[in-house]
C-alpha distance (Angstrom), angle and dihedral (degrees) to the residues before:
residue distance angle dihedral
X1 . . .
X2 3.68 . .
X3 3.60 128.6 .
X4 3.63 126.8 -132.6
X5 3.39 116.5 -98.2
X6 4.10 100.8 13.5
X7 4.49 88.3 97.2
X8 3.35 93.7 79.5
X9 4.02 90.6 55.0
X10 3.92 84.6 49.3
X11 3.85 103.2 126.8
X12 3.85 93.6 -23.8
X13 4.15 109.7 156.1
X14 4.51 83.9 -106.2
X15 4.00 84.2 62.0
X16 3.97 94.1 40.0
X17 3.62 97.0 52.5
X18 3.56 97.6 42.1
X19 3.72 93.9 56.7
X20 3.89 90.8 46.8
X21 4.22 90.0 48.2
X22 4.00 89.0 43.3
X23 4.14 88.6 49.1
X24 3.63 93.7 52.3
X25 4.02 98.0 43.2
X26 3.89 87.7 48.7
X27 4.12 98.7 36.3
X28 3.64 80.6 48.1
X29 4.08 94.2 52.4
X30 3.60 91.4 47.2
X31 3.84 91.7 52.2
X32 3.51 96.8 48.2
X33 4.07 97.7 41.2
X34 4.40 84.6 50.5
X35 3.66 100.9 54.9
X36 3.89 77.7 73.3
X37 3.19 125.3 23.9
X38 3.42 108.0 168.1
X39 3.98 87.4 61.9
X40 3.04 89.9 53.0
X41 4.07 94.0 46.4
X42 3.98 82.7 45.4
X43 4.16 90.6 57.2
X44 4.17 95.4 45.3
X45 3.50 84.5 56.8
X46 3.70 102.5 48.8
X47 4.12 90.5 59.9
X48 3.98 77.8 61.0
X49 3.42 93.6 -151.3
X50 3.92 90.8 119.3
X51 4.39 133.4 53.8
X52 3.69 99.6 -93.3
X53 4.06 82.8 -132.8
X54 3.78 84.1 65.1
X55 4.17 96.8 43.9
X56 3.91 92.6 99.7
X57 3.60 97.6 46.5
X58 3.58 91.7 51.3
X59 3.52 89.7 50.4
X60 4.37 99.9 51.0
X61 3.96 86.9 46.1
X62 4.10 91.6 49.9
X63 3.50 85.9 44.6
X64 3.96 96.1 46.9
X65 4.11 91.3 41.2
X66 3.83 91.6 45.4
X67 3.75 93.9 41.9
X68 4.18 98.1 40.4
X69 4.20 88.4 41.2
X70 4.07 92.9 54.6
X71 3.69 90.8 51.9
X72 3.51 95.0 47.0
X73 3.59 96.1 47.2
X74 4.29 87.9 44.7
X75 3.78 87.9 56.8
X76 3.73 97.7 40.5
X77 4.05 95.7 -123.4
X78 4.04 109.9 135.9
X79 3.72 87.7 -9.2
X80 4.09 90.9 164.3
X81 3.72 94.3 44.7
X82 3.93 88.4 49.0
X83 3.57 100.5 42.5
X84 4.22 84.6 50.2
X85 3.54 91.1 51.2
X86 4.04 96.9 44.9
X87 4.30 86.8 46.6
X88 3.87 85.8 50.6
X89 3.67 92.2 53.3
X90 3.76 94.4 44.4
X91 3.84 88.2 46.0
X92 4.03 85.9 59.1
X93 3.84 101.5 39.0
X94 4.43 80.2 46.1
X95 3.52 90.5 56.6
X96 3.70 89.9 42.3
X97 3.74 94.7 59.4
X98 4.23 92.7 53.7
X99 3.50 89.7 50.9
X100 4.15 86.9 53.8
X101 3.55 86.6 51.1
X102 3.74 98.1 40.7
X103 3.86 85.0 55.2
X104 4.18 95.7 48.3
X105 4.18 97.5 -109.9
X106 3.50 123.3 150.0
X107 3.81 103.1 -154.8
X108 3.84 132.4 151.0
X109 3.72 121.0 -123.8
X110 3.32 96.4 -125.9
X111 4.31 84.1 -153.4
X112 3.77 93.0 162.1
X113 3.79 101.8 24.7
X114 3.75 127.4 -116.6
X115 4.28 90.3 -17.7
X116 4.24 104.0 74.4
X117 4.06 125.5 9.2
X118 3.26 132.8 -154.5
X119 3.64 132.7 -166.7
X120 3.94 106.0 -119.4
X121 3.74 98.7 -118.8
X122 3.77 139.7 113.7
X123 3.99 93.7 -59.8
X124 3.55 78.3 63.4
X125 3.75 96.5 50.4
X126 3.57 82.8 41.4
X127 4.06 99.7 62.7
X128 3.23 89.4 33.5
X129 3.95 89.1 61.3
X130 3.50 85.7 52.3
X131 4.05 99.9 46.4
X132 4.29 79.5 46.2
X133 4.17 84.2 55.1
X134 4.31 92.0 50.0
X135 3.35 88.8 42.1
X136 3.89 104.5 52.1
X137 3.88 86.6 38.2
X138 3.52 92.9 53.9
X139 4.25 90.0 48.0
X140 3.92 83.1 51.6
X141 3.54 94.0 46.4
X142 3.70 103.8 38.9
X143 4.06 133.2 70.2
């Protein structure tokens, strides 16, 4: 289905060089969150929202969806079906971060493992919003 409008986007440069932007942010997440796993493991668990028996399995498949997504967006293979996928994940981990806040913890993100950390909080809501944006324009825009 195609929506009225969105074939004009179709492989125009705004399209191209959001995909290639988005790719590198998330290729470079899912890097950085598997050089250590068990961090990472350690973080999904603090936002309690999973069984801490499950807190490393949740962590290889983020890893393996993050990390197989941003290289199929960067090479332009199932673009739409990746970018879906990667705004469906950072729908979830969004909604994970209000109900952090709702519940009063102070947690990092941990976004891009051990290497930068950020408070979860509305700047996080915030470029996550924004990542959401790329992400749905690039499913518009993409075959």
């Amino acid at each position: 289905m195609e929506w009225k409008g969105c074939s004009r986007w179709r492989g125009s440069p705004a399209v191209t060089a959001t995909r290639v932007c988005l790719a590198i942010v998330f290729l470079a997440a899912a890097l950085a969150k598997s050089t250590d796993i068990r961090l990472f493991a350690a973080h999904i668990k603090d936002f309690q929202l999973v069984p801490d028996h499950l807190g490393h399995y949740c962590a290889l498949a983020i890893v393996a969806v993050e990390g197989t997504c941003a290289l199929f967006l960067l090479f332009d293979y199932r673009a739409r079906f990746s970018a879906l996928l990667l705004a469906a994940c950072t729908l979830l981990f969004t909604l994970a971060i209000v109900t952090v806040l709702v519940r009063g913890f102070a947690l990092d993100c941990n976004c891009f493992g051990g290497i930068a950390q950020m408070p979860v909080g509305l700047l996080a809501i915030g470029r996550n919003t924004l990542l959401l944006a790329g992400l749905l324009l690039v499913a518009l825009g993409s075959r």
